[in-house]
BAZA-685228 format. One record per residue (C-alpha): residue number from 1; x negated, y, z; residue in three letters. Coordinates in nm, 3 decimals. Layout:
N
   seq        c1        c2        c3   type
   NUM         X         Y         Z    ALA
...
END
This chain:
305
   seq        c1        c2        c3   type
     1   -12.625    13.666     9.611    UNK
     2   -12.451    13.499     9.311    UNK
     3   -12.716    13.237     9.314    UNK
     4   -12.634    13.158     9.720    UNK
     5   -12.268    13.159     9.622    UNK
     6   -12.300    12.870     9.258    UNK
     7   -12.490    12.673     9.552    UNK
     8   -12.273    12.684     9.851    UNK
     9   -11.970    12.567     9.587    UNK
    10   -12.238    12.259     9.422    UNK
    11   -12.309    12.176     9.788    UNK
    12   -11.876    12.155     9.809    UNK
    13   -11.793    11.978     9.553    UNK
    14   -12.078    11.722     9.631    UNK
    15   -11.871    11.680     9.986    UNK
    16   -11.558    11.592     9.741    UNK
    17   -11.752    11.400     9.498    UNK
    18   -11.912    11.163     9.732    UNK
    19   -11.583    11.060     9.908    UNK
    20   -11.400    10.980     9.595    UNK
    21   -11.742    10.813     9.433    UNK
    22   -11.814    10.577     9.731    UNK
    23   -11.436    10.451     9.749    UNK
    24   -11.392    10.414     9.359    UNK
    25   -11.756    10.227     9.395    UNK
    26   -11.605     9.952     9.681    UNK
    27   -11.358     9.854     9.458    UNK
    28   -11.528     9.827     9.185    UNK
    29   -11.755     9.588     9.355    UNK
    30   -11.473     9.357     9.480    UNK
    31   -11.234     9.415     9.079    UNK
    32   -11.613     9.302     8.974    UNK
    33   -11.664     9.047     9.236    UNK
    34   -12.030     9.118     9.273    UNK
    35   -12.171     9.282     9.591    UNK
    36   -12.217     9.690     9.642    UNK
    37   -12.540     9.700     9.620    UNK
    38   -12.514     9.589     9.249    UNK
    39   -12.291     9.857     9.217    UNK
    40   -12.529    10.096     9.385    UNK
    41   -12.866     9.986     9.211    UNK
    42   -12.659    10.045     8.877    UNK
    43   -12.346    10.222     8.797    UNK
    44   -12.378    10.499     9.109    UNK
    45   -12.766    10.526     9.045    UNK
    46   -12.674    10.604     8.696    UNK
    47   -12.422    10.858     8.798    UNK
    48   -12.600    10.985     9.034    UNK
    49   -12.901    11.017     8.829    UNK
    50   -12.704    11.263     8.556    UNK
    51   -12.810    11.592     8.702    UNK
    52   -13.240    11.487     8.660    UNK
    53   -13.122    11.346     8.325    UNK
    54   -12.921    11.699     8.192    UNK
    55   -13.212    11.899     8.359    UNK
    56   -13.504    11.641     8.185    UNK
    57   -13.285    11.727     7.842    UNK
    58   -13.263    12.069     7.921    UNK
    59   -13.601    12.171     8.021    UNK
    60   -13.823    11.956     7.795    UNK
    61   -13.632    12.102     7.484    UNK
    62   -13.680    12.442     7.652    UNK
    63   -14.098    12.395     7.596    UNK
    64   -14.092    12.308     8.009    UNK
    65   -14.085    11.929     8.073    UNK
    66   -14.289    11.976     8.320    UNK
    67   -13.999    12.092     8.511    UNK
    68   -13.839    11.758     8.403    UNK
    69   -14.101    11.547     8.589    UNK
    70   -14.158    11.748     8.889    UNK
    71   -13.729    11.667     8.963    UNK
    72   -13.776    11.353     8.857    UNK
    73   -14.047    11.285     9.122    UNK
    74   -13.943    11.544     9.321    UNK
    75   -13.575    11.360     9.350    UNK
    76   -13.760    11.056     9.460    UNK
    77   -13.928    11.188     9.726    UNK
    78   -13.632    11.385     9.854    UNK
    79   -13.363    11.061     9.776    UNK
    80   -13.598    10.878    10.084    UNK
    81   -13.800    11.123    10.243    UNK
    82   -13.478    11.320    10.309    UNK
    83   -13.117    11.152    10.208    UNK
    84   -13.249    10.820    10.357    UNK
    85   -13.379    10.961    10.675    UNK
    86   -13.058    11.110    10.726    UNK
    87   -12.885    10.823    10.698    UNK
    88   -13.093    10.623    10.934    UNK
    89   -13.052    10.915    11.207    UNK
    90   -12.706    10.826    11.167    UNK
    91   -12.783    10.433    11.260    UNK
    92   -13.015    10.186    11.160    UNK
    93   -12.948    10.042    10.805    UNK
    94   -12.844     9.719    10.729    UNK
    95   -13.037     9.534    10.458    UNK
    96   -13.185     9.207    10.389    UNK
    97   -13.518     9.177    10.213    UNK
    98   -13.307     8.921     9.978    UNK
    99   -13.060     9.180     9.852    UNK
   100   -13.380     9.427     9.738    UNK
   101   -13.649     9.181     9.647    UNK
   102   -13.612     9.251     9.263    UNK
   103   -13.576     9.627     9.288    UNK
   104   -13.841     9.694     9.593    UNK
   105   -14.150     9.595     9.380    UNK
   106   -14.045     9.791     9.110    UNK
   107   -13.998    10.066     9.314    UNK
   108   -14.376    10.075     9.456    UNK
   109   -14.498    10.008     9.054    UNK
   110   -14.346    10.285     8.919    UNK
   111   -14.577    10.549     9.093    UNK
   112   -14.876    10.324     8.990    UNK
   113   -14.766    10.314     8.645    UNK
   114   -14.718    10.651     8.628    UNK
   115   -15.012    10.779     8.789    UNK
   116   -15.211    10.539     8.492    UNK
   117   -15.052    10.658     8.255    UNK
   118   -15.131    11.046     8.301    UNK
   119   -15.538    10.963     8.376    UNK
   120   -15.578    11.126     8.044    UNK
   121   -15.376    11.459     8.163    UNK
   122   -15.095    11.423     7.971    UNK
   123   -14.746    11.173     7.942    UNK
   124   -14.719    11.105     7.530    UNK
   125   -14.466    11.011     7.322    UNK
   126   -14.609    10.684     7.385    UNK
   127   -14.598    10.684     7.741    UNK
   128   -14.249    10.779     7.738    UNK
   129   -14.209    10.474     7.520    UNK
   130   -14.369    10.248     7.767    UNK
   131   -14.123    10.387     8.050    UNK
   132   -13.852    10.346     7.831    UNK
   133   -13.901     9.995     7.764    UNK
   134   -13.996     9.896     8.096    UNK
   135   -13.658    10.020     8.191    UNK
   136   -13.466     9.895     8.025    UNK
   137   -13.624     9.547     8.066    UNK
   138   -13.495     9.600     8.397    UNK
   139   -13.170     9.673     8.359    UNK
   140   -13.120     9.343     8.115    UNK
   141   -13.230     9.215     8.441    UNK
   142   -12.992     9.363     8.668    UNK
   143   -12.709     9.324     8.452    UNK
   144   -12.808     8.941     8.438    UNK
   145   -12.833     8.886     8.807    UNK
   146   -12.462     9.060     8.857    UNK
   147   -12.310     8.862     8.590    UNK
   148   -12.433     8.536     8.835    UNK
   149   -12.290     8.695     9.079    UNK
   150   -11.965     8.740     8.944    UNK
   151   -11.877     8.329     9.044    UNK
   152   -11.975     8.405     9.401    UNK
   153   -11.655     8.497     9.680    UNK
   154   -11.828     8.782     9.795    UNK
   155   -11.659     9.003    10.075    UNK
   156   -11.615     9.368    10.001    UNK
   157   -11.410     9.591    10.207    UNK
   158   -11.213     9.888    10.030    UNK
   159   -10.982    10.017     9.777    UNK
   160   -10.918     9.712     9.535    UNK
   161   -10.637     9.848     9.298    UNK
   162   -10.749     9.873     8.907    UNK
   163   -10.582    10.268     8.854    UNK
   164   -10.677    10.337     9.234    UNK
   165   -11.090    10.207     9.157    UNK
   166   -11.073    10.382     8.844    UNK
   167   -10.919    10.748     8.935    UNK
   168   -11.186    10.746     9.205    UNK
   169   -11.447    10.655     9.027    UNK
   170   -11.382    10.934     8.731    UNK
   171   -11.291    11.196     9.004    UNK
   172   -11.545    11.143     9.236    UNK
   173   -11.835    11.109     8.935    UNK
   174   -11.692    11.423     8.788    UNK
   175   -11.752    11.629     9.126    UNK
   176   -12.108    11.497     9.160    UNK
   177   -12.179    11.590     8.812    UNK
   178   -12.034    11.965     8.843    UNK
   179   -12.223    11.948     9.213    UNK
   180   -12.551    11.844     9.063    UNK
   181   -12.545    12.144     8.808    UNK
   182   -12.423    12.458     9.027    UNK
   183   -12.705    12.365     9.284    UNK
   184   -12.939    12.353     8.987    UNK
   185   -12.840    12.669     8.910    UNK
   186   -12.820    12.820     9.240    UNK
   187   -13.174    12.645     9.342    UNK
   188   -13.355    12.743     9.012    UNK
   189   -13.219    13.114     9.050    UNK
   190   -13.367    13.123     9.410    UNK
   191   -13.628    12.976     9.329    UNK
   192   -13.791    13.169     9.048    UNK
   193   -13.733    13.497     9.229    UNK
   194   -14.022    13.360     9.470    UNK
   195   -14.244    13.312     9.138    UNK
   196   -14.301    12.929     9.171    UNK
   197   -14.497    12.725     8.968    UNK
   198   -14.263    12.521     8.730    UNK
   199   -14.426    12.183     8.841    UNK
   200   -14.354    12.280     9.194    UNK
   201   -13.984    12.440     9.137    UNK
   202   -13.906    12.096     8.982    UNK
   203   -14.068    11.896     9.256    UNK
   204   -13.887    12.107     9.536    UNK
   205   -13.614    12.308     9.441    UNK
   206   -13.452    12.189     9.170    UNK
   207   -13.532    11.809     9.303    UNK
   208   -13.285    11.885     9.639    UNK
   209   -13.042    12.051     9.427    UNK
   210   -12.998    11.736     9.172    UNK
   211   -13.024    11.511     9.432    UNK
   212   -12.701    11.630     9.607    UNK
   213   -12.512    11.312     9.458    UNK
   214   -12.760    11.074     9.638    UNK
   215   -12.665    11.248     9.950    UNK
   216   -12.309    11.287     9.931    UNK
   217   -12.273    10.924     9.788    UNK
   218   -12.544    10.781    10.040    UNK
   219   -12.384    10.981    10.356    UNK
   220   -12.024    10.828    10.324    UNK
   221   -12.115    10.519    10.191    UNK
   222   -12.313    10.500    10.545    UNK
   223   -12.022    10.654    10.730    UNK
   224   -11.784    10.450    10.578    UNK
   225   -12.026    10.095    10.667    UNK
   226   -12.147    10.006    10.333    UNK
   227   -12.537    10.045    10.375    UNK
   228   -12.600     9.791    10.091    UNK
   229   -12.434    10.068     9.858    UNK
   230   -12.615    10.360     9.982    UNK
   231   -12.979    10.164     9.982    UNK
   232   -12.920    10.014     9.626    UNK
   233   -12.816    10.406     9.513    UNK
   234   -13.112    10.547     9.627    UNK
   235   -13.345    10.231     9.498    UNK
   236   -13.150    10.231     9.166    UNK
   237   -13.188    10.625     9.147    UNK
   238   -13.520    10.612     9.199    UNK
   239   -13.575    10.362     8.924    UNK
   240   -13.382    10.569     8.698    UNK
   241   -13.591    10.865     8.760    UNK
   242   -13.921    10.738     8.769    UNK
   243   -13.855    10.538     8.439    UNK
   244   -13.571    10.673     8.251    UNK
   245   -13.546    11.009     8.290    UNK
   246   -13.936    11.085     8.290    UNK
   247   -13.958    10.847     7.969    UNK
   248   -13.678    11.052     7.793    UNK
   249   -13.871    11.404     7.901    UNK
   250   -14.183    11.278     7.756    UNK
   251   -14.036    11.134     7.410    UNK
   252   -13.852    11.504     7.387    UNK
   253   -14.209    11.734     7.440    UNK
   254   -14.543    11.556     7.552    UNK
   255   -14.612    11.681     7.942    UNK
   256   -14.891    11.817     8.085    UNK
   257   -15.017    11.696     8.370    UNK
   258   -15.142    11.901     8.697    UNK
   259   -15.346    11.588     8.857    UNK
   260   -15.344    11.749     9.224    UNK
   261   -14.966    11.806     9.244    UNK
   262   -14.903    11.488     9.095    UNK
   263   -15.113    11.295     9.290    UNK
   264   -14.964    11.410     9.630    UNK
   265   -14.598    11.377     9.439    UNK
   266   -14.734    10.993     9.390    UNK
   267   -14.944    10.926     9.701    UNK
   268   -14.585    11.054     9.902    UNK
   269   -14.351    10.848     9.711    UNK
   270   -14.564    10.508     9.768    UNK
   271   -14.575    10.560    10.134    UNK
   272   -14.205    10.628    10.192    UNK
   273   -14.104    10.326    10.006    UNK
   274   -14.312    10.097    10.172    UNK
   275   -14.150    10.278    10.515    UNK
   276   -13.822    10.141    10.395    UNK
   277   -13.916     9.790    10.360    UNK
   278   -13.629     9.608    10.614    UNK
   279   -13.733     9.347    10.862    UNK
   280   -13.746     9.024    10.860    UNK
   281   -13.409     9.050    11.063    UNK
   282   -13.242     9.238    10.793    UNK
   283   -13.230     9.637    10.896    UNK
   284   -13.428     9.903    10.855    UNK
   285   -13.441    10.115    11.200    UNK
   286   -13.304    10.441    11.328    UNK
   287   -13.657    10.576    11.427    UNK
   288   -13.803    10.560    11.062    UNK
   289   -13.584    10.841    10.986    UNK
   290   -13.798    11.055    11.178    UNK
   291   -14.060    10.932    11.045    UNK
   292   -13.973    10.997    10.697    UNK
   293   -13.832    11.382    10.784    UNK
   294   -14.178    11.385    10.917    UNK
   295   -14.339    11.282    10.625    UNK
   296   -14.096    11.482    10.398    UNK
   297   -14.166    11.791    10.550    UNK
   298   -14.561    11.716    10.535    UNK
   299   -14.511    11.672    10.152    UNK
   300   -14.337    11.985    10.133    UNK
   301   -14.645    12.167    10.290    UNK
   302   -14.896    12.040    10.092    UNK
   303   -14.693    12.053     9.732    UNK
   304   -14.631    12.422     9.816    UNK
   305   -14.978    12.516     9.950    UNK
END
């Protein structure tokens, strides 16, 4: 019961979190004047990515980094597959292809990549090198396109005070960070009562439960009308998780690889980003979110069985 109880109070504070978060993130974007999705693709996804970075720490130092990967890929899966589709049952998503076209490619590599480099079973110190690097390459990147940006008049529509953009910011981040670890808690409790396989407690469980700052920050953002800020969190979290966080798991404690569970963790992630790719018209419509939940719960069957 306690374990119901730490996640039912995670699953609260993520409510709180995520409405302070998104604001603090707006005007940030306009004291910054760069666009949201900036923002989103790198200070929320960071923020939002400190739960599969604590639990990567955590369980790789703990002799289990396979945990570490299966949240990492897990989170992917469940930041689209699930946080995404919700969104989109909301309303269709606004996006141009322009605003992701740097971050979308990535996104479809970084299963490849990752899928290469465990052929030989395991991710090495030197495969956690190679993510490493290739993430941070990207980021130089990213941080180089926003500082062009920063001459543009760009339109952003929120809370524009410095101590307003700030207090947000540190509340909201603080409640996403305490949200992210009592539903890890409360997830990993539940979840190892059912005798699990690690692998597949990090791919399910514990991947919902540190995704809950995706959700709550991609749910307002979307309620609030600023879908370039929820898309560029859950691209930019994605990226952090698939490069970062896995990199920093493997450097820790070399993982083992289970090739069938990571090749439907893989195959799954590939086919929901290429679902989100936006139209030439700039959206991405309401009736892929089924089709993601549909593909969600389909990856859920077969990681499980």
């Amino acid at each position: 019961m306690n374990d119901f109880v730490i996640l039912a109070a995670g699953v609260l504070c993520a409510g709180f979190g995520g409405e302070f978060f998104v604001r603090g993130l707006v005007g940030l974007a306009n004291w910054a004047r760069v666009s949201s999705g900036i923002i989103g693709i790198t200070i929320a996804a960071f923020a939002t990515s400190s739960p599969e970075l604590s639990v990567a720490i955590s369980a790789a130092l703990a002799g289990k980094p396979e945990i570490a990967m299966g949240d990492a890929l897990g989170s992917n899966i469940v930041n689209i597959g699930l946080i995404l589709a919700i969104a989109l049952l909301i309303s269709r998503i606004k996006s141009s292809r322009d605003n992701i076209k740097r971050d979308f490619p990535l996104a479809l590599i970084i299963p490849l990549f990752t899928g290469l480099l465990a052929i030989d079973g395991v991710l090495s110190l030197i495969d956690g090198m190679l993510l490493i690097t290739l993430f941070i390459i990207w980021l130089v990147i990213a941080i180089t396109n926003a500082r062009k940006q920063r001459n543009k008049e760009i339109e952003v529509r929120g809370e524009y005070k410095k101590s307003h953009v700030i207090i947000y910011s540190l509340i909201g981040m603080l409640f996403l960070v305490a949200a992210g670890q009592l539903i890890v808690v409360g997830a990993k409790g539940i979840a190892l009562s059912f005798a699990l396989d690690e692998f597949i407690i990090g791919a399910t469980i514990v991947a919902i439960g540190t995704s809950a700052p995706e959700l709550a920050t991609v749910i307002v953002a979307k309620l609030r009308g600023h879908d370039e800020l929820g898309i560029g969190t859950i691209l930019g979290s994605n990226i952090f998780n698939g490069l970062w966080i896995i990199g920093v798991a493997a450097i820790i404690n070399p993982i083992s690889i289970h090739a069938v569970h990571l090749a439907i963790v893989l195959v799954f992630g590939i086919i929901m980003v290429i679902v989100i790719l936006p139209t030439r018209q700039g959206e991405i419509q309401r009736r892929r979110g089924l089709i993601l939940l549909i593909l969600y719960v389909s990856y859920l069957v077969m990681i499980i069985l």
